[in-house]
FINUDO-761327 format. One record per residue: x, y negated, z negated of N, C-alpha, C in turn; residue in three letters. Coordinates in steps of 0.2 Angstrom, whole numbers, padded with zeros to 4 digits, always signed. Layout:
% FINUDO-761327
XYZXYZXYZALA;...
***
This chain:
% FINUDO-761327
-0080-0136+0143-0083-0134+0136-0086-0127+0137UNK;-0089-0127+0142-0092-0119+0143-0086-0115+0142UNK;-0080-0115+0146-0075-0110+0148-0073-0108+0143UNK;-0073-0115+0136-0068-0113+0131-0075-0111+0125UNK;-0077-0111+0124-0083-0107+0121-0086-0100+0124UNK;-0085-0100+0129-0084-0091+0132-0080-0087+0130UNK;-0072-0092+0130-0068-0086+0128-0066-0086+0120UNK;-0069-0092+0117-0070-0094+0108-0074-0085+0107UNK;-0080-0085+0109-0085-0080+0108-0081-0072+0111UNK;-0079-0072+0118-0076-0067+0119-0070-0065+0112UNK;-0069-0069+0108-0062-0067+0106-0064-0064+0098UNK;-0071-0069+0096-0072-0067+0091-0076-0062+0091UNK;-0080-0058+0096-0081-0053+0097-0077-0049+0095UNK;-0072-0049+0099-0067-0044+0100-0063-0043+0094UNK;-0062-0046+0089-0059-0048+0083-0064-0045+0078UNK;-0071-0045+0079-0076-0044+0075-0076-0035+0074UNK;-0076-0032+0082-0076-0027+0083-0070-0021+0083UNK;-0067-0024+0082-0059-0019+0079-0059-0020+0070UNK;-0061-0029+0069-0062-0027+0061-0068-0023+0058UNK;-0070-0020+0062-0076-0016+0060-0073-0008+0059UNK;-0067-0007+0060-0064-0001+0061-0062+0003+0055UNK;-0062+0008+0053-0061+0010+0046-0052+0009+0046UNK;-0051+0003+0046-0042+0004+0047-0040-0003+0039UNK;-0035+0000+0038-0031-0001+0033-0028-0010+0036UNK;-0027-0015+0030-0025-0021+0032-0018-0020+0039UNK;-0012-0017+0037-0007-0016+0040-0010-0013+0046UNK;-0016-0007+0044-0016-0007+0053-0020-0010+0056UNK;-0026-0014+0055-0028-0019+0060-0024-0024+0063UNK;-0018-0027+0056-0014-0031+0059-0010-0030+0065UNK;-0008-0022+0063-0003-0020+0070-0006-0021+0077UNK;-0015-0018+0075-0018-0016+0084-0019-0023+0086UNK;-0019-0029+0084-0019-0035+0083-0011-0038+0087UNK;-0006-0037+0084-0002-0039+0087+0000-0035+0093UNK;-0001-0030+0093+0003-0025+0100-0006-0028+0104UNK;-0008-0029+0105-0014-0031+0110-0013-0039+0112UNK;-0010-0044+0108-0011-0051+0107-0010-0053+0116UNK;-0004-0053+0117+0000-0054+0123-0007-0054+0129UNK;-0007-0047+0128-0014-0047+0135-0020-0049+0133UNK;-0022-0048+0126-0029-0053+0128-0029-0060+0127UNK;-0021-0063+0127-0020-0071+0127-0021-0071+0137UNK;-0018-0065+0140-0019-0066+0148-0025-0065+0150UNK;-0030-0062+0145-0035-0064+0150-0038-0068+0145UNK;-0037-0072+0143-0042-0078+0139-0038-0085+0145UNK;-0033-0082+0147-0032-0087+0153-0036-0086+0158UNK;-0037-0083+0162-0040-0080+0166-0047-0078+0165UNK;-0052-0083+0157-0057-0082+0154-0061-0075+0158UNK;-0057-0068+0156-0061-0061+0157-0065-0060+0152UNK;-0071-0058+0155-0074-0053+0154-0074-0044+0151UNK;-0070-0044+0153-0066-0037+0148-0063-0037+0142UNK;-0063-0043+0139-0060-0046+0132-0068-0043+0128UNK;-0075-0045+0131-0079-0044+0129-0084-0034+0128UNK;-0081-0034+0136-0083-0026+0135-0078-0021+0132UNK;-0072-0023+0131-0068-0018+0126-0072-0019+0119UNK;-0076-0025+0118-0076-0026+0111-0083-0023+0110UNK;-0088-0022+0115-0093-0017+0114-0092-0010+0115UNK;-0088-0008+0118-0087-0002+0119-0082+0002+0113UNK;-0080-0003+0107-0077-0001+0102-0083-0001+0096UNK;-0087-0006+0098-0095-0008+0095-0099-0002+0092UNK;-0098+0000+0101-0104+0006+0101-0102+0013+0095UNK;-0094+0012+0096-0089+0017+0094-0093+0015+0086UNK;-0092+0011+0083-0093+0009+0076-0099+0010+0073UNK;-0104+0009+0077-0112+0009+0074-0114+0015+0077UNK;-0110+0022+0081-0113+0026+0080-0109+0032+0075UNK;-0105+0027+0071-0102+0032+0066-0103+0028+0060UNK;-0108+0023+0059-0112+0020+0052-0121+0022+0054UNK;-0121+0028+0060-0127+0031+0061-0134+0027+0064UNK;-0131+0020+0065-0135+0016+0069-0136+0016+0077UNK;-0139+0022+0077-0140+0023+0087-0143+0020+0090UNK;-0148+0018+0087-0154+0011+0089-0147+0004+0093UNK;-0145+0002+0088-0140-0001+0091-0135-0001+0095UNK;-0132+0006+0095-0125+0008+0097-0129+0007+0105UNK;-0134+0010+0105-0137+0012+0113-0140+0004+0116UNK;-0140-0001+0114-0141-0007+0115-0136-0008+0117UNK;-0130-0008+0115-0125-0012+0116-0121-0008+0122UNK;-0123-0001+0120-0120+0003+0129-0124+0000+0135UNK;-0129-0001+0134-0135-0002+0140-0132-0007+0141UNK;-0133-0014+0137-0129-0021+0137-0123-0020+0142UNK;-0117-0018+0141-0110-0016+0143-0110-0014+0151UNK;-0116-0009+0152-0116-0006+0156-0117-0009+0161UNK;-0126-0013+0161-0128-0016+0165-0125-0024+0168UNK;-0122-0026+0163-0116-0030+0164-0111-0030+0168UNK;-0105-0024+0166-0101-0019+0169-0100-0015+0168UNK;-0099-0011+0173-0101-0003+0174-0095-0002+0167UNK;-0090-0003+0166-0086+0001+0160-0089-0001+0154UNK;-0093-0001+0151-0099-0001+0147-0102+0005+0144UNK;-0101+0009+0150-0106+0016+0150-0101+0020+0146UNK;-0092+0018+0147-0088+0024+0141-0091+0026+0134UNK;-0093+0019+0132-0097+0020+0124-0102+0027+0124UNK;-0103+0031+0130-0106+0037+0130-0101+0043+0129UNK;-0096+0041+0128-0091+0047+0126-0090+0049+0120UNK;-0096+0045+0115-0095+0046+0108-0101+0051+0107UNK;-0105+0052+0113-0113+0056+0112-0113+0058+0104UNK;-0107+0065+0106-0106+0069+0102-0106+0071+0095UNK;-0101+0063+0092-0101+0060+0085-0108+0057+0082UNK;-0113+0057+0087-0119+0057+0085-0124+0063+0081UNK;-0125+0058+0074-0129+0064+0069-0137+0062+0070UNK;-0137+0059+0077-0146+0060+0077-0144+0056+0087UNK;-0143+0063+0087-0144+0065+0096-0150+0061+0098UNK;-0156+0064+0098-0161+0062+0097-0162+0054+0099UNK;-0162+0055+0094-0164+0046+0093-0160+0043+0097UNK;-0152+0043+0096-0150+0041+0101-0150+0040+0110UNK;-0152+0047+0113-0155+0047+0118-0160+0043+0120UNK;-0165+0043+0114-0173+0039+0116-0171+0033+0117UNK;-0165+0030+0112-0165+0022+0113-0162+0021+0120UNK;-0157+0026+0121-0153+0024+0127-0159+0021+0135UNK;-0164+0028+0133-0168+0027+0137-0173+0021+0138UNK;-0175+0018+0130-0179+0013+0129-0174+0006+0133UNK;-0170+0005+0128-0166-0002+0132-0166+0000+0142UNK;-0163+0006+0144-0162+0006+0150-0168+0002+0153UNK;-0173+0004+0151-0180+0002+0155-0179-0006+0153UNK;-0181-0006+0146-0180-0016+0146-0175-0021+0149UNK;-0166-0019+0151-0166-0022+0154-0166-0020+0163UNK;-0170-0015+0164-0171-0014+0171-0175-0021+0173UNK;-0182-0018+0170-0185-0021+0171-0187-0032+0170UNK;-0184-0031+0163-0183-0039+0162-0181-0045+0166UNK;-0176-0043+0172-0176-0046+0177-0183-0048+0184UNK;-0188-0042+0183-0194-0045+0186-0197-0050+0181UNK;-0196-0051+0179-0200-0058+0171-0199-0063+0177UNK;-0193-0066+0179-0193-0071+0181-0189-0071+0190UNK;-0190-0063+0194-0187-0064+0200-0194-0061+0201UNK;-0192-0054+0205-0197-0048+0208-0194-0044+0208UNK;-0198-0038+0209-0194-0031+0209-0191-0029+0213UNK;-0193-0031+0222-0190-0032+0228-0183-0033+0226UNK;-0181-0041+0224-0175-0044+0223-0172-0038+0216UNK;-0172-0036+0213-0170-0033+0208-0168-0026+0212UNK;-0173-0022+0216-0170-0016+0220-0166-0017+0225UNK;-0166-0023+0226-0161-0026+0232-0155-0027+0231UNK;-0153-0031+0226-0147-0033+0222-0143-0027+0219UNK;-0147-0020+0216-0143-0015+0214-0141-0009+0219UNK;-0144-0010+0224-0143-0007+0232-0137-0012+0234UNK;-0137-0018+0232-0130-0021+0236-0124-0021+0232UNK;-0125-0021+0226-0119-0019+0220-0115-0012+0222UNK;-0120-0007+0224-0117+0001+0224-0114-0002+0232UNK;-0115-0006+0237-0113-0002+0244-0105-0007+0244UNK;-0105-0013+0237-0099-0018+0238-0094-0013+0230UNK;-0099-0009+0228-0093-0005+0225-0089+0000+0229UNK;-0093+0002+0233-0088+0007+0239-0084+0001+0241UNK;-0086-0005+0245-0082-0006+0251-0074-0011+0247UNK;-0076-0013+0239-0071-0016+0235-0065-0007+0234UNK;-0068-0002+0232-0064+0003+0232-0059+0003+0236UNK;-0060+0003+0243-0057+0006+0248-0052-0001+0249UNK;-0052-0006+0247-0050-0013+0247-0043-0013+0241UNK;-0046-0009+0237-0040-0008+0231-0037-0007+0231UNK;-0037+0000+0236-0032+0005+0236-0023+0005+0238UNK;-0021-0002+0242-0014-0003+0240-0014-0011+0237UNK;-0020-0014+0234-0018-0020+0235-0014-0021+0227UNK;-0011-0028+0227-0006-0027+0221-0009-0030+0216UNK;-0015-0033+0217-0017-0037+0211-0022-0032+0206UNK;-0024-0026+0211-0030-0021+0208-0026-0014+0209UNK;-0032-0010+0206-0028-0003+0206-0022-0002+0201UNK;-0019-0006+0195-0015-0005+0194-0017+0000+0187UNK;-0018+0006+0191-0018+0011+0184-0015+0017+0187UNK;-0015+0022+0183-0012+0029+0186-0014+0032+0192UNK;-0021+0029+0195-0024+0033+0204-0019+0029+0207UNK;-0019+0021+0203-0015+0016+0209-0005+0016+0211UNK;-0005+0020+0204+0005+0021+0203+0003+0026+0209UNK;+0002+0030+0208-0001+0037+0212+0000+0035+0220UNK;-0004+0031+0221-0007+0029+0228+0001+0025+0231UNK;+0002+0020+0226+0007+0018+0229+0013+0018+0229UNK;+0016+0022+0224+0024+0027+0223+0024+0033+0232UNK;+0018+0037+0234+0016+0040+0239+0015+0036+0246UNK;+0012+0031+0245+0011+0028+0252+0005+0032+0256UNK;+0002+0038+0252-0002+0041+0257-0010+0038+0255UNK;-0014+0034+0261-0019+0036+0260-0026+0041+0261UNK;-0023+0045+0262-0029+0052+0267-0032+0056+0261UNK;-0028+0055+0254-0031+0061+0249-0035+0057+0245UNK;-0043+0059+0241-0047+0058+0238-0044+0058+0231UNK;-0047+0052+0228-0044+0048+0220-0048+0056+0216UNK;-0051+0059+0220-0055+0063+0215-0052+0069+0212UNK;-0044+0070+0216-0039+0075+0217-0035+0074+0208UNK;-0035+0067+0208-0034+0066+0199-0037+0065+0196UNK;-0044+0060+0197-0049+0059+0190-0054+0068+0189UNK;-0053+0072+0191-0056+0078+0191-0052+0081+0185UNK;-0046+0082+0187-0041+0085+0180-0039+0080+0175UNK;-0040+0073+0179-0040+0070+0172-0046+0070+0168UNK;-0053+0071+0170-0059+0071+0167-0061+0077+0162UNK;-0055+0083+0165-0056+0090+0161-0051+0091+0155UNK;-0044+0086+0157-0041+0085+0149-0045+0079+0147UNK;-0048+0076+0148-0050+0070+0142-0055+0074+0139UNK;-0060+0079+0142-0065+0082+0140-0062+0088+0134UNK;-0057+0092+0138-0056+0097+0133-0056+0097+0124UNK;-0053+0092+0123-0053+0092+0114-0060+0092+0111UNK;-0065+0090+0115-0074+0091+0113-0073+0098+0111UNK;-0072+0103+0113-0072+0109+0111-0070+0111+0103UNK;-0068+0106+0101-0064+0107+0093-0068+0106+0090UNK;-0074+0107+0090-0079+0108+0084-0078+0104+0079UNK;-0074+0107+0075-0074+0108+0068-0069+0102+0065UNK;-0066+0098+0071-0063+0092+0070-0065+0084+0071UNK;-0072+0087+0071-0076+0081+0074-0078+0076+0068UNK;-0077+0082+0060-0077+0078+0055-0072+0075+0052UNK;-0066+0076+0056-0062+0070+0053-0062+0064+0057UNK;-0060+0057+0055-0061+0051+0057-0054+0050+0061UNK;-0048+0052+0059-0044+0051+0064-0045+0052+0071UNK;-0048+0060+0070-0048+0066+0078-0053+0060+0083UNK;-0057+0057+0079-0060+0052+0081-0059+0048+0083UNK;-0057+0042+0079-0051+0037+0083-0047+0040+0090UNK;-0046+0045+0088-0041+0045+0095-0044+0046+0101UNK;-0051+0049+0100-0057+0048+0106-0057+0042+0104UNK;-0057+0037+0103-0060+0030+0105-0055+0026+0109UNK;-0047+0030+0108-0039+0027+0110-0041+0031+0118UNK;-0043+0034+0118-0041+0042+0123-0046+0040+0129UNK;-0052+0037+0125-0059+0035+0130-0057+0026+0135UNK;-0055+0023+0131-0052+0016+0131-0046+0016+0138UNK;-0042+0021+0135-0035+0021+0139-0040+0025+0149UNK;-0043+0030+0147-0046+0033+0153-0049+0026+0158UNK;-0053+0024+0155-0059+0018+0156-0050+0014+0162UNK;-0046+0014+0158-0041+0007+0162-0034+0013+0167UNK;-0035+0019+0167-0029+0022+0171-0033+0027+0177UNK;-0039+0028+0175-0043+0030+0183-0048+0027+0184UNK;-0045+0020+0186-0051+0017+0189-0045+0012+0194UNK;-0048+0010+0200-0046+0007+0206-0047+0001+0204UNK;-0051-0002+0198-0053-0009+0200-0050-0013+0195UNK;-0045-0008+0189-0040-0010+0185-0036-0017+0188UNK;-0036-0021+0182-0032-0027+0186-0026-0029+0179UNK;-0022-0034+0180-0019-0034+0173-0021-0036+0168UNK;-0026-0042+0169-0029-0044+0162-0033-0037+0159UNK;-0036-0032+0164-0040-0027+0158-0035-0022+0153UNK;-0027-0023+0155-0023-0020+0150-0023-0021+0142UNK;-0027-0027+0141-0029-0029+0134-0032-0022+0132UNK;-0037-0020+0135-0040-0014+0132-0037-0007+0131UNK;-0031-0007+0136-0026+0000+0132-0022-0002+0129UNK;-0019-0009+0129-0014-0011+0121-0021-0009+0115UNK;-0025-0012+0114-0031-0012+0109-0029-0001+0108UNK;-0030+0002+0113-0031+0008+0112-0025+0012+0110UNK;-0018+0009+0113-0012+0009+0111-0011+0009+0104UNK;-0012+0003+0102-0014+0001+0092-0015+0004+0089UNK;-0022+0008+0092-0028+0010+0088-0023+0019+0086UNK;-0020+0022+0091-0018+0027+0092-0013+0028+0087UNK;-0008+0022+0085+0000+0021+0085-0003+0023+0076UNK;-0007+0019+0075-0011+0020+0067-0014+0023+0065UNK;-0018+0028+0069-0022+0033+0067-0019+0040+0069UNK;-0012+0041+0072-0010+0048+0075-0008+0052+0070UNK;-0010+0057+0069-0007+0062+0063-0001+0064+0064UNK;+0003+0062+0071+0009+0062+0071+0015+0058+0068UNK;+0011+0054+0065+0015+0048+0063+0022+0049+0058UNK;+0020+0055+0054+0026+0059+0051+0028+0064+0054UNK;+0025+0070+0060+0030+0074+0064+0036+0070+0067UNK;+0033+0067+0073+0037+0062+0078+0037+0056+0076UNK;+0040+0053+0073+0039+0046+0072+0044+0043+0078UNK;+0047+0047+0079+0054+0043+0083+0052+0043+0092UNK;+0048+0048+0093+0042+0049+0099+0038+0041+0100UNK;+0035+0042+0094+0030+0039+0094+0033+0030+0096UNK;+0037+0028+0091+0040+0022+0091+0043+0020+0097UNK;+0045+0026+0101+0047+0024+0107+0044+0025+0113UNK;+0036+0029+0113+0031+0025+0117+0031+0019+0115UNK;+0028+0017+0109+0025+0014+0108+0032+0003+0112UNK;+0036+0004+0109+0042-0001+0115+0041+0001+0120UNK;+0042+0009+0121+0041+0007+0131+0033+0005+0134UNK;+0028+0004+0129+0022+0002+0132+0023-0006+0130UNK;+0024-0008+0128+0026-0016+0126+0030-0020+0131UNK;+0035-0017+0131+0038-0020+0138+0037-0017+0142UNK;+0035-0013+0145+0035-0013+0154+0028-0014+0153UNK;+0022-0011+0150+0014-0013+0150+0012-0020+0149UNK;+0015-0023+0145+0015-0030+0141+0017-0034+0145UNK;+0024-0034+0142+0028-0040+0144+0031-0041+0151UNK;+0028-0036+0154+0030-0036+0161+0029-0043+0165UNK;+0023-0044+0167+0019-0049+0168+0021-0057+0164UNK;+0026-0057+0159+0028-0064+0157+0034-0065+0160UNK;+0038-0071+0159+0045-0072+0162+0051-0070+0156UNK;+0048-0067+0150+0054-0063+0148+0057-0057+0152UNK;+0053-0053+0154+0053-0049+0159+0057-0051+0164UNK;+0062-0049+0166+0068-0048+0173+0063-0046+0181UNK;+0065-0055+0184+0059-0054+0187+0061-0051+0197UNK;+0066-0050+0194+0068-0045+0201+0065-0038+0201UNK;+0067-0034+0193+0063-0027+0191+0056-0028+0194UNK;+0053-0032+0189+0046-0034+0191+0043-0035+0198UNK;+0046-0040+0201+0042-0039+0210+0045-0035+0213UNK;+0049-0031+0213+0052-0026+0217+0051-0020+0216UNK;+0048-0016+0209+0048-0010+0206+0041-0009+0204UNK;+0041-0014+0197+0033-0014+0194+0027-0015+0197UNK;+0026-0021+0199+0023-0025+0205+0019-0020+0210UNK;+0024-0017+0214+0024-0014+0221+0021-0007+0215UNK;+0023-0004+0210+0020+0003+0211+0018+0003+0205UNK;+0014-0001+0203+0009-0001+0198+0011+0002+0190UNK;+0018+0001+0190+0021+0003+0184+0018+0004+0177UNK;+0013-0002+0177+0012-0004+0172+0009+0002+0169UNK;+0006+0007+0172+0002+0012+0171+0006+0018+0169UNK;+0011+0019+0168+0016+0023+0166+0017+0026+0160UNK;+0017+0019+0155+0018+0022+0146+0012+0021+0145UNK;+0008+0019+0146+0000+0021+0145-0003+0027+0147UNK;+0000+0031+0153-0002+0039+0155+0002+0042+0151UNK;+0008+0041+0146+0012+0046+0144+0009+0046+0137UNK;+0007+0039+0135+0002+0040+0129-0004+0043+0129UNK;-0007+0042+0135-0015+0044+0135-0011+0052+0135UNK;-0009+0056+0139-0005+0062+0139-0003+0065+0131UNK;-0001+0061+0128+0002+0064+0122-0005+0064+0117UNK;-0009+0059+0117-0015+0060+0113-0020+0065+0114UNK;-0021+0067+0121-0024+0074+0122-0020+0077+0119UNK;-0014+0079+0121-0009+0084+0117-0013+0085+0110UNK;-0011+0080+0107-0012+0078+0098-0022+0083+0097UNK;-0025+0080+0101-0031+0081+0098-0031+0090+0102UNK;-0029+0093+0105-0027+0100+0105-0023+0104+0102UNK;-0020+0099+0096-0014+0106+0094-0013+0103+0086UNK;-0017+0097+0084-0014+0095+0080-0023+0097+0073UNK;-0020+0099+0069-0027+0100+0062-0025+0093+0059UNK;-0031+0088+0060-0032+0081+0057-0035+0081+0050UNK;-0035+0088+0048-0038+0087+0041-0033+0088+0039UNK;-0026+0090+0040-0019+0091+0035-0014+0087+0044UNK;-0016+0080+0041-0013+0077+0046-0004+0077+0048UNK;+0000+0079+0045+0006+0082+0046+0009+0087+0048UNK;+0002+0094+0049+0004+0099+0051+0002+0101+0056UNK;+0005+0107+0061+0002+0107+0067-0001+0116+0066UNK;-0007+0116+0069-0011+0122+0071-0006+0127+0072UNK;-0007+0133+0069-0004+0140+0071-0007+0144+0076UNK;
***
């Protein structure tokens, strides 16, 4: 009864938290069915990731209904839970009271530091986050060829290569400086699309450079997949682009993993090099592209 009321809760979280999204019927339906498939695989596997994509789209949402008090709750929440929690800080900026949000971020960080001496000790509390940091290094290192983890673009990387000797830092560095570049566009920050696609952009980052990526967390980049597919101002340039990311994410991301999938492709190709992270890069790729070249106020045209 526990199991299936965790993942009851986990789901209508997650359902709550997309419908809270400024999107049109037809598009919450779409990010809904292109995400179902994965988050029905980890509602098998009752994840935890079903819940923190649904705060990190949370945080997305209440700090653009100007509610930071909460938004910064629920990043702390996320964070302290599981470290990808802390993306919902990639919205800082869409913040109209800096400030304040700052403060709370700082007020909750204390309360749930601290809340756990209520009923342990502070010893065990600074004991317990000294052993989380030194079992996140030694799981890293543990990820690095293994087939059930790492399957995002460090891990396609790692193991298309075979080489262990070079630092992950070699890609999430340039990846950190294109995810970051379109902040620079000011003057785009008022539109809600150029928005959305930080929410798609921060989401997809969160599952293609990290080691600890596994299949069930794919739920989170179909949801950002969705989010993207319905809110890209490209939708009338390239539609014939888009719709065909948007199948080749479906099938090799998606449905790889089920037995419609051809399952000699699958253990021989996908499986071993972490494929599944392929049309997920090409789209996190084309998203940056869009928020560097495209005016979301006259969403059909592209910048001179």
């Amino acid at each position: 009864m526990g199991m299936v009321l965790w993942c009851l809760v986990n789901c209508g979280f997650l359902y709550y938290a997309i419908n809270q999204l400024n999107l049109k019927k037809w598009q919450f339906a779409l990010v809904i069915l292109v995400s179902v498939n994965d988050v029905f695989m980890a509602v098998i596997y009752q994840q935890y990731s079903i819940g923190i994509t649904a705060m990190i789209i949370l945080s997305y949402v209440l700090l653009e209904k100007e509610r930071d008090f909460w938004a910064a709750l629920v990043i702390v929440i996320g964070t302290f839970t599981k470290l990808y929690g802390i993306v919902g800080l990639a919205f800082f900026f869409f913040s109209k009271h800096k400030t304040r949000f700052v403060g709370s971020m700082f007020f909750w960080m204390v309360i749930f530091f601290l809340l756990p001496m209520v009923y342990t000790s502070p010893e065990y509390v600074l004991h317990s986050y000294k052993e989380w940091v030194e079992t996140l290094a030694t799981k890293n290192d543990m990820n690095m060829f293994c087939s059930y983890t790492n399957i995002s673009l460090l891990g396609m990387v790692r193991k298309i290569t075979r080489i262990a000797t070079y630092s992950d830092l070699w890609i999430i560095i340039p990846g950190l400086i294109l995810f970051a570049a379109p902040y620079c566009r000011l003057r785009q920050y008022q539109n809600e699309s150029f928005r959305l696609l930080f929410l798609s952009s921060a989401l997809l980052f969160m599952i293609l450079f990290s080691t600890g990526t596994e299949t069930c967390g794919y739920l989170t980049a179909m949801i950002a997949v969705g989010i993207w597919f319905v809110s890209t101002p490209t939708r009338n340039t390239t539609p014939v682009l888009n719709l065909s990311l948007l199948i080749f994410c479906i099938i090799l991301t998606s449905l790889s993993v089920t037995d419609i999938f051809p399952r000699y492709i699958k253990m021989e190709y996908v499986k071993p090099y972490a494929l599944k992270a392929l049309p997920c890069t090409l789209i996190w790729l084309k998203i940056i592209w869009e928020q560097l070249t495209q005016d979301f106020a006259y969403p059909s045209e592209k910048i001179e």
